[in-house]
C-alpha positions in Angstrom: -8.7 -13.9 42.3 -9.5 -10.3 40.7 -9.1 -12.5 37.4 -11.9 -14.9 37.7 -14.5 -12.7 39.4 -14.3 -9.8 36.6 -14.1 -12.8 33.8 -17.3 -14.1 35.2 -18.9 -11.0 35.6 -17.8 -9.9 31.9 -19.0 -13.4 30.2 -22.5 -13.0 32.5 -22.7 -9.3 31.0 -22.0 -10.5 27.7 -24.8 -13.1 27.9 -27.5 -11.4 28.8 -26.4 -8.5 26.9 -26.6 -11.0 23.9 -30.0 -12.5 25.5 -31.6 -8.9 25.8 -30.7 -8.1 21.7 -32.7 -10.2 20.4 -35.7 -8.6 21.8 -37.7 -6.8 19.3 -40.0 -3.9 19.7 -44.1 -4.9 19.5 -45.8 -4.0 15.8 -48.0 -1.6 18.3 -44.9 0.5 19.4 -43.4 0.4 15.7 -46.7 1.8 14.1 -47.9 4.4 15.7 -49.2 7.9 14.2 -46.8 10.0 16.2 -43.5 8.5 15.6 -40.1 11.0 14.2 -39.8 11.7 11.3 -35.8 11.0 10.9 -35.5 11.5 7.0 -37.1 15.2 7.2 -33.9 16.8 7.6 -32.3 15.0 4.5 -32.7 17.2 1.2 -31.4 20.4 2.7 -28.3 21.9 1.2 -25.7 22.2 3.1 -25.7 25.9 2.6 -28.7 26.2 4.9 -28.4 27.0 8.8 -30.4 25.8 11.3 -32.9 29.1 11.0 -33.1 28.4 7.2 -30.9 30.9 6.2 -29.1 30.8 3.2 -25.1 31.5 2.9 -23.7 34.1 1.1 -20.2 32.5 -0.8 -18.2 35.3 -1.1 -14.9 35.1 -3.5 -11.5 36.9 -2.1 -10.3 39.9 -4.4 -6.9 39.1 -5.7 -4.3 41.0 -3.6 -1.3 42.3 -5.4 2.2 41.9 -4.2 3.9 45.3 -3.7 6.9 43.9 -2.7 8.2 44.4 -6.0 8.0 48.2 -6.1 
């Protein structure tokens, strides 16, 4: 009985959730002046932090062995 009632509930959620994708949003809501800008963020290095810092690579000295003494 669990069976049938969770099948129909997941093929009724599965239609509507088909149903509700196909709803698009209105030209007046896609054009607007204040919308994000998502690409802003895209030409920083990825040697920048989030304050604009920049990253200082810094290159190990070689360590000698002295095991050999």
């Amino acid at each position: 009985m669990n069976i049938l009632i969770f099948g129909l509930l997941t093929i009724i959620s599965l239609f509507i959730f088909l149903k509700l994708g196909k709803i698009k949003a209105s030209t007046k809501q896609l054009n607007r002046e204040n919308r994000i800008k998502w690409t802003q963020n895209q030409n920083q290095t990825l040697n920048e932090n989030a304050d604009n810092s920049k990253t200082v690579e810094v290159k190990p000295s070689q360590i000698s062995d002295q095991s050999d003494k």
